[in-house]
C-alpha positions as CSV (number, residue, x, y, z in Angstrom):
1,X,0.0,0.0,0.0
2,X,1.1,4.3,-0.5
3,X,1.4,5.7,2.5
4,X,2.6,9.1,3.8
5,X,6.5,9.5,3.3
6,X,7.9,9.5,6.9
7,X,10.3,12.5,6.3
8,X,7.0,15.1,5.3
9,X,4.1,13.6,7.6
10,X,2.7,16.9,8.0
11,X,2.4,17.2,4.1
12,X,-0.5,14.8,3.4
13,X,-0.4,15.8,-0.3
14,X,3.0,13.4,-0.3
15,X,2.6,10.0,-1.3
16,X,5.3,7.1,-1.7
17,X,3.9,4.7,-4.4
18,X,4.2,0.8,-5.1
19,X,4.2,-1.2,-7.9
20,X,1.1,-3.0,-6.6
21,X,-0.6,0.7,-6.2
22,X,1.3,3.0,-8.5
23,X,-2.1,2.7,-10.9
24,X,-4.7,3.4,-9.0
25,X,-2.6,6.1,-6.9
26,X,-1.3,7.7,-10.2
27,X,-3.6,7.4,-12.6
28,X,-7.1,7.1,-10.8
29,X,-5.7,10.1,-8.7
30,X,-5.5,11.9,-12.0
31,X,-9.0,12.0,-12.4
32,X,-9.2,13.8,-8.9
33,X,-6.4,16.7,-9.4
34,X,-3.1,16.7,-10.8
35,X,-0.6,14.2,-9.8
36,X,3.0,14.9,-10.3
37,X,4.8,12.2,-10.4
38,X,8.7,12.0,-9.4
39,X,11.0,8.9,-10.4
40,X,13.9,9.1,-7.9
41,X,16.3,6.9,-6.1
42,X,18.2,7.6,-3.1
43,X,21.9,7.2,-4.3
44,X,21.2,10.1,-7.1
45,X,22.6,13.4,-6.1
46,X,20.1,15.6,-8.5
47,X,17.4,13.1,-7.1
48,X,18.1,14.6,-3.2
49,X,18.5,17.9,-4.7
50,X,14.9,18.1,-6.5
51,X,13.1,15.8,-4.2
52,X,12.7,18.5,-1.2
53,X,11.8,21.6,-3.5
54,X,8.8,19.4,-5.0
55,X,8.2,18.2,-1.4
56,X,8.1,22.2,-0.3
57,X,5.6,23.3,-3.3
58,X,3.4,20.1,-2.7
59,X,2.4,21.3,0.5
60,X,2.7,25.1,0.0
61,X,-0.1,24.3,-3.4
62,X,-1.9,22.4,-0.5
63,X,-4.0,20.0,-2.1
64,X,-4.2,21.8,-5.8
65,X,-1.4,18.7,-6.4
66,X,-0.2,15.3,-5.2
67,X,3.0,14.7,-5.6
68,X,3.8,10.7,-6.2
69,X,7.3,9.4,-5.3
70,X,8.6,6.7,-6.9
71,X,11.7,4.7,-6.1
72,X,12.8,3.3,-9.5
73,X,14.4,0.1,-7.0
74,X,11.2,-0.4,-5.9
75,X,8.9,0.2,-9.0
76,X,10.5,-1.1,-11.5
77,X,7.8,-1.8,-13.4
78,X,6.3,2.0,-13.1
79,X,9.7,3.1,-14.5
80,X,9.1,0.9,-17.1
81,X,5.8,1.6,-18.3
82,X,7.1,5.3,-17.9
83,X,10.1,4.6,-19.9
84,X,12.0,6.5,-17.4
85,X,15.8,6.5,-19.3
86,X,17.4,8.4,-16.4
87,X,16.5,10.4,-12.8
88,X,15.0,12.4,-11.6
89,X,12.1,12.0,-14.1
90,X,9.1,14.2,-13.4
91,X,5.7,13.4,-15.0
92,X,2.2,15.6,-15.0
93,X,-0.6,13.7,-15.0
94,X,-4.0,14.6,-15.7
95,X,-7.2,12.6,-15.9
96,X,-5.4,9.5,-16.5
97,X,-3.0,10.6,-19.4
98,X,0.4,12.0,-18.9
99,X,0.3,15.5,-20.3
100,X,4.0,16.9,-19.8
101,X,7.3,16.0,-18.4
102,X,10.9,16.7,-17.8
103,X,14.4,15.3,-16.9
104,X,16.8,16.4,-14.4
105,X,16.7,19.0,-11.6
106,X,14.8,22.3,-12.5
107,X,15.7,25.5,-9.8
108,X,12.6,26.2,-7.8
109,X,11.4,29.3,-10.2
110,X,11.3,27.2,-13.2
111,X,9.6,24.2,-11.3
112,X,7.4,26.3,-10.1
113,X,6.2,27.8,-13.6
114,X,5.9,24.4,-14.7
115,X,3.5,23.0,-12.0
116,X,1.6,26.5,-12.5
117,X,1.4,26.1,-16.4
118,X,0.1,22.0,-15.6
119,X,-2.3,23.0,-13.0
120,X,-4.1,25.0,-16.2
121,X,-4.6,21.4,-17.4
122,X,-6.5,20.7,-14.2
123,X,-9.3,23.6,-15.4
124,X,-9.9,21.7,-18.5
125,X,-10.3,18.8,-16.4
126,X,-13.2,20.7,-14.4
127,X,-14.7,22.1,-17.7
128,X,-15.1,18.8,-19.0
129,X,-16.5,17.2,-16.3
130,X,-19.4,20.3,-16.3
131,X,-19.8,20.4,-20.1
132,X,-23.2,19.0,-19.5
133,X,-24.4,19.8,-16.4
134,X,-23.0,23.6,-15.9
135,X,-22.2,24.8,-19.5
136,X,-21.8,28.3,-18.3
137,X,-19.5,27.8,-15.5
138,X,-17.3,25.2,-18.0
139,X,-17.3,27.8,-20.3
140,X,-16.1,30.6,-18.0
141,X,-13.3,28.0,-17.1
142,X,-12.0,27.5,-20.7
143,X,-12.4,31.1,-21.3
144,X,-10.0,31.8,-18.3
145,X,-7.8,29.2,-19.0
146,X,-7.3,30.7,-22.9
147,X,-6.4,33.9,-20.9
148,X,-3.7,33.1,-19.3
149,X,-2.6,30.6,-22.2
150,X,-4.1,31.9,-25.4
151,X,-2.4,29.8,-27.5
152,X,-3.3,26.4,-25.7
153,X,-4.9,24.5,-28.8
154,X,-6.6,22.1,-26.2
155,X,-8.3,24.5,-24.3
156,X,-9.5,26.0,-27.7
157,X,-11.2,22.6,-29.1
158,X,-12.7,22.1,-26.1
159,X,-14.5,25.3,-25.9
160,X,-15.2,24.7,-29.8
161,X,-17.1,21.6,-29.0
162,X,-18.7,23.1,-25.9
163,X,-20.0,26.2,-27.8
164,X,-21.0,23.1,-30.6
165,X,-23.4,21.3,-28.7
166,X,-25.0,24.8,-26.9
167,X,-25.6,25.1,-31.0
168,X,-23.8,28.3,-31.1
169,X,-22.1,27.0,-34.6
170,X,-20.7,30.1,-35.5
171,X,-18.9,30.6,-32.6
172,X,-17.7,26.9,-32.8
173,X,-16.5,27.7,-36.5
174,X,-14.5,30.7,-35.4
175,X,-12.7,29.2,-33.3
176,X,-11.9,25.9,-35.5
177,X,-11.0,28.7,-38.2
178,X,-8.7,30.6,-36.0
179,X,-6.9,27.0,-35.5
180,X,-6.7,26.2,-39.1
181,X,-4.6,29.8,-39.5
182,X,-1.6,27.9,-38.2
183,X,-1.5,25.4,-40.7
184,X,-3.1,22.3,-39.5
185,X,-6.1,21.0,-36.9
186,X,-5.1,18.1,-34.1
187,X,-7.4,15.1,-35.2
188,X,-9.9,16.4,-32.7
189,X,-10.5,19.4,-34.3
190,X,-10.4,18.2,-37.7
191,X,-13.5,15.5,-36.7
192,X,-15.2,18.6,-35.0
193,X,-14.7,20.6,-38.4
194,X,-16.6,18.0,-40.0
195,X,-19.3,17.1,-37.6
196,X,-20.1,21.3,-37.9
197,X,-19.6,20.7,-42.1
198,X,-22.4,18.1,-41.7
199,X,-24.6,19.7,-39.3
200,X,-25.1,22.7,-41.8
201,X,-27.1,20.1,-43.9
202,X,-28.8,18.5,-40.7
203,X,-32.3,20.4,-41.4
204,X,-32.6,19.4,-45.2
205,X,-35.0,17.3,-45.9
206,X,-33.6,13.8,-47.9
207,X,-36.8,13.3,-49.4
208,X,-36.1,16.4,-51.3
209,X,-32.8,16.0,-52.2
210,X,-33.4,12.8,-53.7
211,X,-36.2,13.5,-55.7
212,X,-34.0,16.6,-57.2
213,X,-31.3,14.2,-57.5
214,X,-33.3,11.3,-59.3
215,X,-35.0,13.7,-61.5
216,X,-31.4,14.4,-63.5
217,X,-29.2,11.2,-62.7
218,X,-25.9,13.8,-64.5
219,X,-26.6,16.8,-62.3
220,X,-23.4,15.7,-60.3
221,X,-24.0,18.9,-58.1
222,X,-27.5,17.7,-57.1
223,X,-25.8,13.9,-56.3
224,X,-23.6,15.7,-54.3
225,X,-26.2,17.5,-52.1
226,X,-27.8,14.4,-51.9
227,X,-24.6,12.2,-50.4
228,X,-24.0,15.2,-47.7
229,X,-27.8,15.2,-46.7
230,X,-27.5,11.7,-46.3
231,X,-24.4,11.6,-44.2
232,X,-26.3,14.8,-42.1
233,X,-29.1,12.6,-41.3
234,X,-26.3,9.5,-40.4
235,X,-26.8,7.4,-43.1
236,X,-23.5,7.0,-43.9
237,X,-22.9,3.9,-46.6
238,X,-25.6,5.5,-49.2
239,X,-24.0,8.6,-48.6
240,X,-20.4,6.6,-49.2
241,X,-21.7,5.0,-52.9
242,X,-23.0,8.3,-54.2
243,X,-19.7,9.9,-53.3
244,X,-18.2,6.7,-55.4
245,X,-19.8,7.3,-58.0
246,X,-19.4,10.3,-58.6
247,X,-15.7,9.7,-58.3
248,X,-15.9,7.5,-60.9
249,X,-17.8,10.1,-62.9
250,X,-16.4,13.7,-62.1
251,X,-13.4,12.9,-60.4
252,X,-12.0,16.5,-60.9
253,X,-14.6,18.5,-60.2
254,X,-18.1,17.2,-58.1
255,X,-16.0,14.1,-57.4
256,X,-13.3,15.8,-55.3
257,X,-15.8,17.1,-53.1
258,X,-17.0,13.7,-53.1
259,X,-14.0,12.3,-51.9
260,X,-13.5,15.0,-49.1
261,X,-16.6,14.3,-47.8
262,X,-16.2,10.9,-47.2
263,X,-12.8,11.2,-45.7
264,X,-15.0,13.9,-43.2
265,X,-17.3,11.2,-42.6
266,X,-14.4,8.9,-42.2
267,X,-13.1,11.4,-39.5
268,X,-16.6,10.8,-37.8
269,X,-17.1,7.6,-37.4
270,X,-14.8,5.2,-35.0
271,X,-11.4,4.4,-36.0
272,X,-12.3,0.8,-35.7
273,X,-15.7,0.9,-37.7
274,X,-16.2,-1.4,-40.7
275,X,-18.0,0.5,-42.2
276,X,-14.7,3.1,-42.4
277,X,-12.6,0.4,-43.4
278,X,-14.2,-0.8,-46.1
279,X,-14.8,2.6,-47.6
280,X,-11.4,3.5,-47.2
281,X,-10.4,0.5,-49.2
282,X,-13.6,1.1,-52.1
283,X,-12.1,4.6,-51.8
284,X,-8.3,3.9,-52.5
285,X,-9.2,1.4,-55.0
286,X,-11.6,4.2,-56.8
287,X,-8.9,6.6,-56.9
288,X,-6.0,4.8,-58.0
């Protein structure tokens, strides 16, 4: 079992880990607050030198972090699964996912900043969890948290996605444009981009879209409309052949839009969803 380090007993935010426990301390803890954890052994000099300054912040943070200490002699396996390549190793942790981490001993103004600039992690933690139940207050967090760190691009999506599902989609969009002026969108964003694509189409009816579609079988534009109606309304795989086809038959023009949609769709659905894998497949084999 963790217990209290001996040396700190007053600081209850101090916690010596086991193998046996290291999970649920470390990474069920995570879900609680942030949980720094610190790979050290006693015969490393830098090790003695960092250990008492994270010891000193734990406590003076008082409960806004728990600091984990590991002995890589006695959690071997923790080091492991760390890949810990040399000590002291320092890891943030934050609802279950290590977020950030350095090597060696950092003076107490740097390590400071650092467990300042992680705790900002710990807000987009709390917004999360009130996404559904107190939008306004999870909102207020991410704003906050873009204040201090306007350029954090995961504070950002998840303010997009909150604004998203409040159906404030022009809000979402300016934020997911703002992202794309750098260059590129994380995966997260990019399936948010095309969920708000989709949505646009969400109120069209598919009985009219077909019906315009059937009437001219070679107005590609009107197929078109017809495959991103359907993929609004989730009905994905007739969605998927009409964007086939139509790669087949306009592949430069109606058929490029064809193929973006699907990959958008792709982006959707579940990495592991058949139906993605085999219309990435019909895809590749369409196009090449």
């Amino acid at each position: 079992m963790s217990e209290i380090i001996p040396e700190s007993v007053s600081n209850k935010w101090l916690i010596n880990a086991t193998d046996e426990d290291f999970e649920a301390v470390v990474f069920e803890g995570s879900k609680e607050r942030l949980v720094v954890v610190d790979f050290w052994a006693e015969w490393c000099a830098p090790c003695r030198a960092l250990g008492p300054v994270l010891e000193k912040l734990a406590e003076e943070f008082a409960g806004r972090f728990v600091l984990v200490k590991a002995d890589t002699d006695k959690n071997q396996r923790a080091a492991g699964g760390f890949q810990v390549s040399g000590i002291p190793a320092v890891f943030a942790v934050i609802g279950g996912e290590v977020v950030d981490s350095f090597q060696g001993a950092l003076p107490e103004a740097e390590l400071r900043t650092w467990i300042e600039k992680q705790l900002l992690g710990t807000q987009l933690l709390d917004a999360k969890r009130l996404a559904e139940s107190d939008p306004a207050t999870a909102e207020s967090l991410l704003r906050a948290m873009l204040e201090k760190a306007p350029n954090n691009s995961t504070a950002s999506i998840a303010l997009a996605e909150l604004l998203f599902t409040q159906g404030r989609s022009d809000d979402c969009r300016a934020i997911i444009e703002m992202l794309e002026n750098r260059g590129f969108l994380e995966p997260t964003a990019e399936k948010l981009k095309a969920t708000l694509e989709l949505s646009a189409k969400a109120g069209s009816s598919v009985e009219a879209a077909r019906a315009t579609a059937e009437a001219d079988p070679k107005n590609f534009p009107a197929q078109l409309n017809l495959a991103e109606v359907l993929a609004a309304h989730l009905q994905y795989e007739a969605a998927f052949e009409i964007c086939l086809n139509l790669v087949a038959m306009d592949r430069k023009a109606t058929g490029e839009q064809a193929r973006a949609l699907m990959v958008d769709v792709f982006r959707i659905l579940p990495d592991d969803s058949e139906l993605t894998r085999d219309y990435r497949r019909k895809l590749s084999m369409a196009l090449y």
